[in-house]
C-alpha positions, 0 to 999 in steps of 0.5 A: 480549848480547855486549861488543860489543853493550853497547859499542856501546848505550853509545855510542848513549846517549853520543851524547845528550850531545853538541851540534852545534859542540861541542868535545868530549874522548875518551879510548880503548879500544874503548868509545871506539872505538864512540863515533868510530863513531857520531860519524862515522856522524853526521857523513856523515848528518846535518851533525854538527860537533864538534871534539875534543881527546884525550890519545890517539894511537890515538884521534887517529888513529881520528878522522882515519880517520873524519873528525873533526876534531882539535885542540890540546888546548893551544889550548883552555880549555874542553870541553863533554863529555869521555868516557873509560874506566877500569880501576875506578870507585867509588861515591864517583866515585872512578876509576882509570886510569893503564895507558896513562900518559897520566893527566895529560893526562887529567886536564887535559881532565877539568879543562877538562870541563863534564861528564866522562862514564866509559863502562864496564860493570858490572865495572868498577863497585864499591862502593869501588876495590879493594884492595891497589891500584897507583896511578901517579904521574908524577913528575919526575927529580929528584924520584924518590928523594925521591918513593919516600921518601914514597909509602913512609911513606905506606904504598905499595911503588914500582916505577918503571914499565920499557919493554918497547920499549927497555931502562930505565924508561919515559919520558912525553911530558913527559919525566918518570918513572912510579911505580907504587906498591902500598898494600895498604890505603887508607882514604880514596882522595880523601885519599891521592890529596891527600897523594901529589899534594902531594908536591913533584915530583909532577905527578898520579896516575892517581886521578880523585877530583873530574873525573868526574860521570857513568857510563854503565854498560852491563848486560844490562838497558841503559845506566844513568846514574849521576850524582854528585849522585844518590849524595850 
């Protein structure tokens, strides 16, 4: 079966999880992509409701082309499902995102999330999240310096993440700065990820450590749910 083909299973098995006149959040990437699909595909059919919130600019724009409605995720407190990708996810439910640079808004929404749901296929399933790893933290200006000092005694190597668009360091939608920052080994990622965010100057990271209870894992043999409680 080819990526495309489980994609678009994955999508199909997404779809159980989302109620009529619900709000729901959707993140990006061609997972995402085929569950806009399949949504619109309800919609014109069907009568299908859902309004949807999304960190994402592509994904914003999928929707419109597709004809679902999207709101201001600042005008919302509470999503029913959200869905996402990811780069990894472990079997401690540990997720790693942060290419995109939009984790904090992510992570609101996986915040206001009654279920939060990670879309991905058995590659990016692992047993713990590899290592050396980079994980990215936004931070605030004033805070870079300081911020490089300690993620160092925490036993990472910072970067400040460059823009190929225009010469100089990225610059996010909150008008703060992007570290990515290498730890060659990590024994505990909940802990790490507790101490970097209690770093003054910290906004987030792009560890998930508590947001996600469910993945949908596309095989060759099918779609396999997993779920948090079912690993406790």
């Amino acid at each position: 079966m080819d990526e495309n083909a489980l994609r678009k299973l994955c999508a199909k098995k997404a779809m159980e999880y989302i109620k009529n006149n619900s709000i729901i959040g959707l993140g990006a990437g061609r997972n995402i992509a085929c569950l806009i699909e399949q949504l619109s595909r309800e919609i014109k059919e069907n009568g299908f409701k859902v309004k949807v919130v999304t960190p994402s600019e592509s994904t914003r724009r999928l929707c419109f082309i597709h004809g679902i409605e999207v709101v201001d995720t600042g005008l919302v407190d509470m999503v029913d499902t959200a869905f996402d990708g990811c780069g990894e996810v472990d079997e401690n439910f540990c997720a790693s995102k942060g290419d995109g640079g939009v984790y904090t808004k992510e992570k609101i929404i996986g915040a206001m999330a009654k279920n939060y749901i990670l879309l991905i296929d058995a590659k990016k399933w692992k047993r713990k999240l590899s290592e050396p790893h980079v994980i990215s933290i936004e931070v605030i200006k004033d805070s870079l310096a300081y911020v490089c000092g300690q993620t160092k005694v925490l036993g990472g190597d910072p970067v400040i993440r460059q823009t190929s668009r225009k010469d100089g360091y990225l610059v996010t939608d909150h008008g703060n700065l992007i570290l990515d920052v290498k730890f060659s080994a990590v024994e505990d990622f909940a802990e790490l990820n507790a101490a970097l965010e209690g770093i003054a100057g910290v906004i987030t990271t792009s560890l998930f450590t508590k947001e996600v209870n469910t993945v949908l894992l596309a095989t060759e043999q099918g779609v396999k749910t997993i779920r948090r409680r079912e690993l406790k």
